[in-house]
C-alpha positions in Angstrom: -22.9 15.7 61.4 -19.9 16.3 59.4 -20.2 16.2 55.4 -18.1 14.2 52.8 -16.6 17.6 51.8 -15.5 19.1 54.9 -13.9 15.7 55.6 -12.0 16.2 52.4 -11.2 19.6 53.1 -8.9 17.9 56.4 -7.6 15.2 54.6 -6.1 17.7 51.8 -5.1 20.2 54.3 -3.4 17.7 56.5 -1.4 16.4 53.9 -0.7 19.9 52.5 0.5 20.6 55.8 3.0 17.6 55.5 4.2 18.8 52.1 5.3 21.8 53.7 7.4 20.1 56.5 8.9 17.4 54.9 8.7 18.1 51.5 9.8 21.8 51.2 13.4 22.6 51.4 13.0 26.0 54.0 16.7 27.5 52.7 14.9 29.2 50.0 12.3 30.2 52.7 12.4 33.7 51.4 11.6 33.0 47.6 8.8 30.1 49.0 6.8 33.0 50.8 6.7 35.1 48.0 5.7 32.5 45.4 3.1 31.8 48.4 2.2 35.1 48.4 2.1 35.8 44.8 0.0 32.4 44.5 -2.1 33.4 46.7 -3.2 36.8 45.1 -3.2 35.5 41.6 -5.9 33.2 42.3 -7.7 35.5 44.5 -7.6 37.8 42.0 -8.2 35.4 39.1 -10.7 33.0 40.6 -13.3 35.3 41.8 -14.2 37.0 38.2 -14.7 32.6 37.3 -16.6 32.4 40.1 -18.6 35.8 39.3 -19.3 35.2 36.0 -20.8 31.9 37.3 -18.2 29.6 35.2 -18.0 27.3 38.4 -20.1 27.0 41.4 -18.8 26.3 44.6 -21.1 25.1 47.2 -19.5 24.2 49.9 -16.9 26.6 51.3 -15.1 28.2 54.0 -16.6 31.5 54.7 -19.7 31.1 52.7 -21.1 34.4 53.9 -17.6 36.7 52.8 -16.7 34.5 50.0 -18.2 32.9 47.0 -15.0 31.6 45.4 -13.1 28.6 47.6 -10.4 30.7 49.2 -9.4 27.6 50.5 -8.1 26.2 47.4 -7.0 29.6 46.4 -5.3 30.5 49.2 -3.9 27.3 51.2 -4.0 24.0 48.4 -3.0 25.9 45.3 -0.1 28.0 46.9 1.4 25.0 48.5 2.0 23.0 45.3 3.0 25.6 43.3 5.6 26.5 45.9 6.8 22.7 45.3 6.5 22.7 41.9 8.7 25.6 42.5 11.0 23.6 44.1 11.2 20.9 41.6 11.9 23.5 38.8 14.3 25.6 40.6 17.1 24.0 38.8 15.6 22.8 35.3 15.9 24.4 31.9 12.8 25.5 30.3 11.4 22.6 29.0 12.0 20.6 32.1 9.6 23.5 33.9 6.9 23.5 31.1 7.2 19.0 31.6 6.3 19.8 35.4 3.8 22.5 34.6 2.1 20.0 32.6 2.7 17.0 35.2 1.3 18.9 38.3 -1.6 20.5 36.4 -2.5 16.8 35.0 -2.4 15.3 38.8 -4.3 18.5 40.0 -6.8 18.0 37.5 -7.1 13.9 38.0 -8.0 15.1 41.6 -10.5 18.4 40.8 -12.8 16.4 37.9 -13.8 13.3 40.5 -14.4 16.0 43.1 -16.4 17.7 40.8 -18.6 14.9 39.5 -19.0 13.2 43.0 -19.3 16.0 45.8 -20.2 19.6 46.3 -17.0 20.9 46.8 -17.2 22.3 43.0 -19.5 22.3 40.4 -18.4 23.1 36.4 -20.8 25.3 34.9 -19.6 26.9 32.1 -16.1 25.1 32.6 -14.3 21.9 31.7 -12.0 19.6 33.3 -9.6 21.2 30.1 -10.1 24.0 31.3 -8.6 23.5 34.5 -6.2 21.6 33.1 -4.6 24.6 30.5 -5.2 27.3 33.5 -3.4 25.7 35.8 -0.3 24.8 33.4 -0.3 28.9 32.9 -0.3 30.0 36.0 2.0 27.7 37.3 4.3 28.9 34.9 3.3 32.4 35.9 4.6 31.6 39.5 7.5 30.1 37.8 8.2 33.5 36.2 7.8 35.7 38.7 10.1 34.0 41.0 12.8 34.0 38.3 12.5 37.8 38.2 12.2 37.9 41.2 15.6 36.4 42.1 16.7 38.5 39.2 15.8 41.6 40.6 17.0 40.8 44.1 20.7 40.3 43.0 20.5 43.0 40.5 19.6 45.6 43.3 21.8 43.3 45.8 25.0 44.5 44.0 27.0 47.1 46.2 28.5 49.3 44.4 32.5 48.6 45.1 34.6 51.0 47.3 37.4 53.0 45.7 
């Protein structure tokens, strides 16, 4: 039989999938699949020292014999928003980025802390809904800074130099 989680696993996925057709504007497909990227090794990276150190739990997984962190959060959920919360930003001043920082981290959170309480998808053990909250602003903001130097750098190095 199927569990509660792993039907909640589908449901997220599918509609992740449907942010990225219709939500995501593909002409900045290059800057996307590096915030993607990017995304996807920060929490990698960041996620499995939480996960070592045993400040959350999570007990049901993909790959539960490779992985103890949820990859799929870390690598398929996580990227996808921040890629859209990219794409909201991509325009706004500072402020109007740290606003959306703070608005998708607060609707990321709303979802994690019922998950938490109610299934086995993730468990809080020396971790807070708060907690969530503040990392995800920052990293977020992260993503939102690497792809500004990013663009940066590629018209900086873009430049030809001029013919004489």
């Amino acid at each position: 039989m199927i569990s509660t989680e792993y039907i909640i696993m589908v449901v997220f996925s599918l509609i992740n999938l449907l942010i990225l057709i219709f939500v995501i504007d593909w002409r900045y497909f290059r800057d996307w699949v590096v915030v993607l990227l990017f995304k996807g090794l920060l929490d990698f990276v960041w996620g499995s020292p939480v996960v070592s150190l045993k400040l959350i739990e999570y007990p049901v997984r993909l790959l539960p014999r490779y992985y103890d962190t949820c990859i799929y959060f870390e690598l398929w959920i996580f990227p996808v928003l921040c890629v859209w919360y990219n794409q909201v930003t991509r325009k706004r001043g500072l402020w109007g980025i740290v606003l959306y920082a703070v608005i998708f981290s607060a609707a990321m959170t709303a979802v994690e802390y019922p998950l938490e309480l109610y299934t086995d998808l993730i468990k809080y053990k020396d971790w807070t809904w708060f907690t969530t909250f503040y990392t995800l602003i920052i990293t977020f903001l992260m993503s939102r800074s690497f792809i500004a130097f990013f663009r940066w750098g590629c018209d900086y190095f873009d430049r030809k130099p001029k013919k004489i």
